[in-house]
N, C-alpha and C positions, 0 to 999 in steps of 0.2 A: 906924450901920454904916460902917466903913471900905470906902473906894473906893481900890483897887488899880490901876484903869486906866490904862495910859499910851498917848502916842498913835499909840504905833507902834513899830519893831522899834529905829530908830537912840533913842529916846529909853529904849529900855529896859536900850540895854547904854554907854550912855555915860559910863558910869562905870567900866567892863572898862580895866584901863591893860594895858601891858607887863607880863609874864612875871606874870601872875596863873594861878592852876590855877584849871579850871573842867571842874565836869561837864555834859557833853551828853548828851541822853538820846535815843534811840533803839533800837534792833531789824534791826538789816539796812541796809534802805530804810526802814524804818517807823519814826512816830513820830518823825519828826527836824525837830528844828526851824531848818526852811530860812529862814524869814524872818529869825532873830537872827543863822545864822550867815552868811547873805550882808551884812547891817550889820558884823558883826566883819571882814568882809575891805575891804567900804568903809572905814572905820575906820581899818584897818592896824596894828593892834595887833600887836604881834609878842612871840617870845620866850613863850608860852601854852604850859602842860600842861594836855594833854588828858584827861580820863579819861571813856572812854568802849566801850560793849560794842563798837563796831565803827570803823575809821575813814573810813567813804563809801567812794564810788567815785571815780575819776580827777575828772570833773567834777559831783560831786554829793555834798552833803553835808558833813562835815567835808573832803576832798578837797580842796575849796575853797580850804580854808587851807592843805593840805600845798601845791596850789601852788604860792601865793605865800609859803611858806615862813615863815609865821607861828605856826606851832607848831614850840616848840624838844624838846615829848617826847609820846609817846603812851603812855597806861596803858587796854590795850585787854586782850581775849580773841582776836575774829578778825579779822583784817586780809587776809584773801587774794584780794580783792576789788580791789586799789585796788596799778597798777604803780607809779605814783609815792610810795606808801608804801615800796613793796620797794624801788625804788631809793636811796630818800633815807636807809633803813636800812641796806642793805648798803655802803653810801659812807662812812657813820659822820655826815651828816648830820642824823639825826634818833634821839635817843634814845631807844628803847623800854624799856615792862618790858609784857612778855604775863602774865596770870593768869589762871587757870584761871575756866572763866565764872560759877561759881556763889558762887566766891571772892570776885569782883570786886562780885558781887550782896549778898552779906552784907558786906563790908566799905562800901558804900553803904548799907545798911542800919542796919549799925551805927554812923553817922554820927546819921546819924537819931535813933537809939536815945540817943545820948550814950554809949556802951557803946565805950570807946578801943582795946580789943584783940579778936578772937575767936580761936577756937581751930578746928583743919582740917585732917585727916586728909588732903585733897586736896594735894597736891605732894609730902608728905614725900619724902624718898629720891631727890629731881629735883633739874634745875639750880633749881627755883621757890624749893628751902627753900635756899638757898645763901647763907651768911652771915645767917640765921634762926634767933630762938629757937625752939627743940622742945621741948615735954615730956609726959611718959606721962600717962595719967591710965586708971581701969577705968569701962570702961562697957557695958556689959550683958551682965555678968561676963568682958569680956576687956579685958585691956590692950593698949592701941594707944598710939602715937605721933602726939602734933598739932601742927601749926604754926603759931607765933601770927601772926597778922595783923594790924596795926594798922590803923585803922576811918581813911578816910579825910578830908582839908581840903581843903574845897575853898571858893574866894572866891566864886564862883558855881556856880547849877544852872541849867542853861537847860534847858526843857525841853518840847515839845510835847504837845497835848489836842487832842478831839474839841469838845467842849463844855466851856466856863465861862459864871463869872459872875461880876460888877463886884466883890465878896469875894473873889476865888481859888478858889473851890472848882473843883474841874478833875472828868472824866469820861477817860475812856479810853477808845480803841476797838480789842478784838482784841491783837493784835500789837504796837501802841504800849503797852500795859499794862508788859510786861516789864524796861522800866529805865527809864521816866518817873518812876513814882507814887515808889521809894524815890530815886531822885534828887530829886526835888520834896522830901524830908523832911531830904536833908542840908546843901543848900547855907546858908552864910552869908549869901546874898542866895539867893531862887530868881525866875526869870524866867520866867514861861507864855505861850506864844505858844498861840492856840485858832482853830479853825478858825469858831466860833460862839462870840460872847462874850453872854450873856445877863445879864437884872436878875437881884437875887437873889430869889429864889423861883420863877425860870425854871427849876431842876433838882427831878428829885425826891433828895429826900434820900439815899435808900434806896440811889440806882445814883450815891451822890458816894465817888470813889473817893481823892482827896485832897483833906480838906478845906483852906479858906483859909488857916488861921494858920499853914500852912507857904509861901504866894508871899506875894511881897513885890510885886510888877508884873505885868500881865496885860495883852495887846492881841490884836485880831485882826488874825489873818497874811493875807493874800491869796496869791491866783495857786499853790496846792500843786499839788505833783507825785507822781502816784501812779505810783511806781516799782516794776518787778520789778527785783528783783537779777540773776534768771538765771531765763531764760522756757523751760519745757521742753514741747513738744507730740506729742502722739500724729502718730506717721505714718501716712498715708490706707493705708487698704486698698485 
């Protein structure tokens, strides 16, 4: 049985150089993998495309690195969270491409897949399909217009779990499910930080939700932060 473990977050990404693309996986605040990316900013890697569903908060999360200004582009959906994202955008510091969020989802997917193009009715006739191939196709007797998207590279997948084991196999929890598991399937390297790293035969099979032969490195993270984005509560009567 192959052993995936490494001993922690700095020996997982020390291999990460300058202006590599790399997916990070999370959900908001959820499912982010805080241990690898506070090593990438120890590090000091600079010049990184990001591709990811959100870019953190001011000090939390990918954030971290908009900072200290070690990412040179973000390929996100929502970023309306995070003022030092807005600023670094509208200065022309920081290169964006926004995609629509389900787009973002299958073109990660389709990494995975080995699948180099998909096709998506989402953007057409927007600034999204600008300077994109378009073409008709009939499908459930009407013809529409789709947009082709090319399926993502990326040199790394970092990515946070609930539970693993010394194999890779990862577990999801909730809300971390939604851009982990097809992240973990596309990267060139993929990195799992787990909040419980167990032996193998520590999971039941049944609830393994990425298996191992897609990480390549596995440790557990310490010290997680369980973050609201935006905490909304009933007023007293």
């Amino acid at each position: 049985m192959i052993n995936r473990v490494v001993k922690n977050a700095e020996e997982a990404v020390k291999d990460i150089t300058d202006n590599m693309t790399l997916m990070v996986g999370g959900f908001g605040l959820c499912g982010i993998p805080e241990n690898s990316i506070n090593a990438l900013v120890k590090k000091g890697v600079k010049g990184l495309t990001c591709i990811s569903n959100n870019a953190g908060v001011d000090d939390f999360g990918l954030g971290l690195l908009l900072q200290t200004k070690q990412i040179k582009k973000m390929i996100s959906s929502y970023v309306g969270e995070n003022a030092e994202f807005e600023r670094q955008m509208l200065s022309g510091e920081l290169e964006v491409e926004l995609i629509p969020q389900g787009t973002l989802a299958t073109r990660c997917l389709a990494a995975g897949y080995g699948m180099p193009v998909i096709y998506t009715p989402a953007g057409v006739g927007t600034e999204v399909a600008i300077g994109k191939e378009t073409r008709k196709f009939n499908y459930n007797g009407e013809e529409k217009e789709y947009l082709m998207e090319h399926a993502f590279e990326a040199d790394f997948a970092i990515v946070k779990a609930w539970k693993g084991d010394t194999a890779g196999n990862l577990i999801f929890r909730s809300t971390a499910r939604n851009f982990n598991p097809m992240m973990a399937m596309a990267g060139k390297i993929t990195i799992a930080e787990v909040e419980e790293l167990v032996e193998v035969g520590g999971l039941d099979p049944d609830n393994i939700h990425t298996p191992g032969i897609y990480v390549h490195r596995i440790f557990q993270g310490e010290k997680y932060e369980k973050r609201i984005e935006q905490r909304t509560v009933r007023k007293r009567n």
